[in-house]
DOKOLSE-81392 format. One record per residue: residue number from 1; residue in three letters; x negated, y, z negated of N, C-alpha, C, O in turn. Coordinates in Angstrom, 3 decimals. Layout:
N
<guba NUM "ALA" <X Y Z> <X Y Z> <X Y Z> <X Y Z>>
...
END
This chain:
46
<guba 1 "UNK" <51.537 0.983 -36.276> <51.833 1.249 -34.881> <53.246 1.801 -34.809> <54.178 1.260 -35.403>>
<guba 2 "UNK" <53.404 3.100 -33.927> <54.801 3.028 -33.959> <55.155 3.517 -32.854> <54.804 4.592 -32.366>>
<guba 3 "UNK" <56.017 2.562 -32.341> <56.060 2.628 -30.609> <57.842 2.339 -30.701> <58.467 1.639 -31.497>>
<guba 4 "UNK" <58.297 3.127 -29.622> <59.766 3.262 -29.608> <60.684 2.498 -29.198> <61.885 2.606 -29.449>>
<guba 5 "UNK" <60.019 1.479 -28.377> <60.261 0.527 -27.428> <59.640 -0.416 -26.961> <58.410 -0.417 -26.925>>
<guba 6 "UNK" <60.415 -1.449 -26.491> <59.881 -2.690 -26.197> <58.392 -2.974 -25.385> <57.552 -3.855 -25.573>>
<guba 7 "UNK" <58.431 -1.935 -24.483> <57.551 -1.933 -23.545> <56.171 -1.252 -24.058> <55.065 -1.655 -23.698>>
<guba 8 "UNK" <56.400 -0.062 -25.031> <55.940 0.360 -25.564> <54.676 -0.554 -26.312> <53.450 -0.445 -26.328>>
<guba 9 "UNK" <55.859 -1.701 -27.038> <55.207 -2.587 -28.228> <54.410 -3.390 -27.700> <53.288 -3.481 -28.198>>
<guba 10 "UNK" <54.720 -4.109 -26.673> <54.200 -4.827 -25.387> <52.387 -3.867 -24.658> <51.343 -4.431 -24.332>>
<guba 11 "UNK" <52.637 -2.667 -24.646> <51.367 -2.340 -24.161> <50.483 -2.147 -25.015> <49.273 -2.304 -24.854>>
<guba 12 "UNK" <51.305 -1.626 -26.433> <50.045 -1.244 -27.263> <49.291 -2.804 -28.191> <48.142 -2.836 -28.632>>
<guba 13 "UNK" <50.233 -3.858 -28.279> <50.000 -5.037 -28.336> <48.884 -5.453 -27.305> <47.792 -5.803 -27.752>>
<guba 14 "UNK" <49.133 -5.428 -25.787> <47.601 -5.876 -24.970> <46.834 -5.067 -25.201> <45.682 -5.492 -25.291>>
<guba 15 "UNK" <46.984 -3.920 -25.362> <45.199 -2.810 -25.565> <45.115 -3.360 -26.900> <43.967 -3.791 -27.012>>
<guba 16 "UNK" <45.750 -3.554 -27.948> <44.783 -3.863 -29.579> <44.435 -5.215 -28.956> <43.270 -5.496 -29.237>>
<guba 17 "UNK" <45.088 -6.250 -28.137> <44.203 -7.351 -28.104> <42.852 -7.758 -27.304> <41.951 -8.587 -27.430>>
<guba 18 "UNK" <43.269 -6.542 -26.261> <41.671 -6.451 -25.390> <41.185 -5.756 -25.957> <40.255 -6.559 -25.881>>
<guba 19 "UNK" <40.709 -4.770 -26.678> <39.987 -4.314 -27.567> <39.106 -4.952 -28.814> <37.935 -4.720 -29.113>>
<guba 20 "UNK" <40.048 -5.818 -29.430> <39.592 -7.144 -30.343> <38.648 -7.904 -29.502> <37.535 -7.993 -30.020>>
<guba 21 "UNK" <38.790 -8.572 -28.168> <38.452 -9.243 -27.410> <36.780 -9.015 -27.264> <35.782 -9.683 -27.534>>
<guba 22 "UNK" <37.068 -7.620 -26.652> <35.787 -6.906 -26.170> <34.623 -6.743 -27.301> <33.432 -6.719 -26.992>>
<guba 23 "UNK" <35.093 -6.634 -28.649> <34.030 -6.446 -29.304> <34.226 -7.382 -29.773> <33.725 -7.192 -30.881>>
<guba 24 "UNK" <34.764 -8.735 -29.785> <34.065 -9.910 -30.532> <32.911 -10.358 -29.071> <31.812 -10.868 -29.288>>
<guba 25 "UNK" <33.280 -10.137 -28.032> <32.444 -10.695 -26.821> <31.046 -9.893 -27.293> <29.987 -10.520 -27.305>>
<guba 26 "UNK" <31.078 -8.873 -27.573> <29.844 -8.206 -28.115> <29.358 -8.633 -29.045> <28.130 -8.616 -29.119>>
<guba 27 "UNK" <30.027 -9.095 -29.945> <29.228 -9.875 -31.767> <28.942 -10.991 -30.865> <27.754 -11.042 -30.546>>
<guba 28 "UNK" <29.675 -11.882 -30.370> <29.136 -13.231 -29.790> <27.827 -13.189 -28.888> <26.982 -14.080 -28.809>>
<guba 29 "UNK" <27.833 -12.266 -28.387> <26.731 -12.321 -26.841> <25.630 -11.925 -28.073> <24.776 -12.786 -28.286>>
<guba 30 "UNK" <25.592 -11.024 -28.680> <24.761 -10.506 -29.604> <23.950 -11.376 -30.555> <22.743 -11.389 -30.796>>
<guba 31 "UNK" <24.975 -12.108 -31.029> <24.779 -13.473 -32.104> <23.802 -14.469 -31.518> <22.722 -14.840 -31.978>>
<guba 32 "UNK" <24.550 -14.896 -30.160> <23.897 -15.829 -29.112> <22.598 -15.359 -28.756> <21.678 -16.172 -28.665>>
<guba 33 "UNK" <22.399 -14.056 -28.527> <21.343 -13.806 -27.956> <20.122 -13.693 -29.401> <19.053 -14.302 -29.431>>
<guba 34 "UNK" <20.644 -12.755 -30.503> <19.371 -13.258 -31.563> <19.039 -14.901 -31.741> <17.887 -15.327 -31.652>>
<guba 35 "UNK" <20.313 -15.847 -32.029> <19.677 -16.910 -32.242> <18.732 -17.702 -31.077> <17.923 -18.591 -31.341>>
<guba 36 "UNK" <19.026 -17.170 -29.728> <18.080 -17.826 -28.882> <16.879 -17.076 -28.727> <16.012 -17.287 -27.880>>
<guba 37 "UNK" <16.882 -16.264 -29.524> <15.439 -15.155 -29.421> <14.638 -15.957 -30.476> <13.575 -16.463 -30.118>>
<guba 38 "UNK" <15.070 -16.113 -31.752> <14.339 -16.450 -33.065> <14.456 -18.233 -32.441> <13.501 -18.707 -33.056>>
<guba 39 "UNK" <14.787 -18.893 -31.983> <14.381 -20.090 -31.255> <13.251 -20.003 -30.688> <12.126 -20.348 -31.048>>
<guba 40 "UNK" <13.689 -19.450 -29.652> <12.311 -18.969 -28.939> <11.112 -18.810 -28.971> <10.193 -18.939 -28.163>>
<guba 41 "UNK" <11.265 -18.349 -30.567> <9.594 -17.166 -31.462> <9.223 -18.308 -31.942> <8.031 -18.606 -31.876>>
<guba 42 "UNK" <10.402 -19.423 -32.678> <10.015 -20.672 -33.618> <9.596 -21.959 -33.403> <9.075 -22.751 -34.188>>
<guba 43 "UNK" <9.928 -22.088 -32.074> <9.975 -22.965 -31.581> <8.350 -23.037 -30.606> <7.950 -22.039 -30.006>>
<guba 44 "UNK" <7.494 -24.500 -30.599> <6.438 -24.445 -29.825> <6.165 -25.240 -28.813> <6.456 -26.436 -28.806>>
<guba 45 "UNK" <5.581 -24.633 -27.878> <6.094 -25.101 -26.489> <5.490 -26.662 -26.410> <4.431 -26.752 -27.030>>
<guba 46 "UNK" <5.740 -27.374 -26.053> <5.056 -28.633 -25.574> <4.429 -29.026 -24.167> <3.914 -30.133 -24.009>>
END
């Protein structure tokens, strides 16, 4: 990263961390959602 200034370091610091954010929320929702799918398929109703 090479940013000139404080403010600089400061913004490009929150966009790499909402960016990180956003696509772990995507692996997670993703994750969450196969394992409650293959539950779902495996699992028998009572």
């Amino acid at each position: 990263m090479l940013a000139n200034s404080e403010i600089e370091k400061t913004l490009a610091t929150r966009w790499v961390n909402a960016w990180a954010s956003a696509i772990g929320d995507l692996y997670f929702s993703a994750l969450t959602e196969e394992r409650l799918n293959s539950t779902a398929i495996t699992s028998k109703p009572t």
